[in-house]
TORLOMAR-878614 format. One record per residue (C-alpha): residue in one letter; x, y, z. Coordinates in pm, whole numbers, plus 50000, padded with zeros to 5 digits. Layout:
% TORLOMAR-878614
+-----+-------+-------+-------+
| res |    xx |    yy |    zz |
+-----+-------+-------+-------+
|   A |     X |     Y |     Z |
...
+-----+-------+-------+-------+
***
This chain:
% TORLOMAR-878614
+-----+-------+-------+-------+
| res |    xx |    yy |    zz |
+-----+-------+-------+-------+
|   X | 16164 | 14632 | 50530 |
|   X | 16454 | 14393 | 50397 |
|   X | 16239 | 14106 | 50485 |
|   X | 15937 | 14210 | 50285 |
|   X | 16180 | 14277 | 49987 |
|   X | 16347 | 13961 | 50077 |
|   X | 15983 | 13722 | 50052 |
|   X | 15939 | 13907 | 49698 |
|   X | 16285 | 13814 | 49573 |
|   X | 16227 | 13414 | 49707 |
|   X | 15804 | 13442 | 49615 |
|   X | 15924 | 13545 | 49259 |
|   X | 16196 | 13291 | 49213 |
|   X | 15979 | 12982 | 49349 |
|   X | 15713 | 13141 | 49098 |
|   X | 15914 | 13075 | 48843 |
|   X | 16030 | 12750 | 48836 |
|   X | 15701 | 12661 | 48968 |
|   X | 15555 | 12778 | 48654 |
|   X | 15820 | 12681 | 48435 |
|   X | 15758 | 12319 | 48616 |
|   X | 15391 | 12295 | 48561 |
|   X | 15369 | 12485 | 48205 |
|   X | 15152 | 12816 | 48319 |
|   X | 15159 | 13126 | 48206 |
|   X | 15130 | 13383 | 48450 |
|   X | 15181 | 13790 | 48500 |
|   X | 15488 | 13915 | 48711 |
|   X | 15232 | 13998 | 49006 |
|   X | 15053 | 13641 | 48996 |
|   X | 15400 | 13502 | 48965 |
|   X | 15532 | 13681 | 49287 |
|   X | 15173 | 13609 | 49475 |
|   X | 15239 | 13206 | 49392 |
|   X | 15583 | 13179 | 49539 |
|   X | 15454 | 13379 | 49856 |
|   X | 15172 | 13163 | 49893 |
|   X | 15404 | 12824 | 49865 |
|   X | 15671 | 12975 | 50090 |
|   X | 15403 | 12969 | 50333 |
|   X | 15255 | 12681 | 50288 |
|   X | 15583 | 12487 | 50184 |
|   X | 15747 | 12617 | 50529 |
|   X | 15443 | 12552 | 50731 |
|   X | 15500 | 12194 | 50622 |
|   X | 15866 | 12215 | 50731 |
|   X | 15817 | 12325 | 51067 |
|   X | 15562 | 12014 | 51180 |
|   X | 15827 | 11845 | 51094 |
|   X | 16132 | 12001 | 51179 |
|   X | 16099 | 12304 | 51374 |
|   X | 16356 | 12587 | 51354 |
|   X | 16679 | 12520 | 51625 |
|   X | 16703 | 12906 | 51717 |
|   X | 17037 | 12947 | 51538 |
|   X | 16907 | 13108 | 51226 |
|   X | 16592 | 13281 | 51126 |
|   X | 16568 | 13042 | 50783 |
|   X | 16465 | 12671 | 50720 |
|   X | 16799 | 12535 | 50586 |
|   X | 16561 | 12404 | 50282 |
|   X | 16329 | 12722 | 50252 |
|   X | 16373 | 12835 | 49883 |
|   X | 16340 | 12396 | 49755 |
|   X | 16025 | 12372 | 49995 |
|   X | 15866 | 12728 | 49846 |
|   X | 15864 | 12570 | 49519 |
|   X | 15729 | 12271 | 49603 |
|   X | 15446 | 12484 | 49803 |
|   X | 15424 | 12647 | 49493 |
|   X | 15382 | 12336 | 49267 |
|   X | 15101 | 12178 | 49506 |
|   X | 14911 | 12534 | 49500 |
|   X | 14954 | 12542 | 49062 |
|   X | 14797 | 12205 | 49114 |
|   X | 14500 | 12192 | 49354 |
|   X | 14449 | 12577 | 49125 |
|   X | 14415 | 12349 | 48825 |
|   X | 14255 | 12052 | 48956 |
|   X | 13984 | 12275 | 49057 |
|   X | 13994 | 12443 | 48713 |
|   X | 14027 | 12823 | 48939 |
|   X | 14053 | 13116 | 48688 |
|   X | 14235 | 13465 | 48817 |
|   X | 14087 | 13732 | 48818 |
|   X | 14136 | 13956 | 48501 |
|   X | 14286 | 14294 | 48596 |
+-----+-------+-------+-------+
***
């Protein structure tokens, strides 16, 4: 349960500065589903490169690499011209 709490808390703060970064307005929930999304796709990256050593569950750069996940996924969503779906 704390880890489900704990990928909102990062999702939401990588969301933010991801938004903040690329100057997109986006809903609390949207904001939340970003950051998630980059955190997986930010520490997929991470671990082709440098997989996890077994001392600790987290990538020593996991909340810098979810925002950059986050910033690539803002941009391929805009390059693509995407639109959310109003709800």
């Amino acid at each position: 349960m704390l880890h489900l709490i704990w990928y909102v808390i990062v999702g939401f703060l990588a969301g933010c500065v991801a938004k903040a970064l690329m100057h997109t307005h986006l809903t609390i929930m949207w904001t939340i589903v970003l950051g998630m999304v980059g955190s997986i796709i930010g520490g997929a990256v991470t671990h082709l490169f440098s997989p996890p050593g077994g001392k600790g569950r987290f990538h020593p750069a996991g909340l810098i690499v979810s925002i950059l996940g986050a910033i690539a996924v803002l941009y391929i969503w805009h390059r693509f011209r995407l639109q959310l779906p109003r709800g």
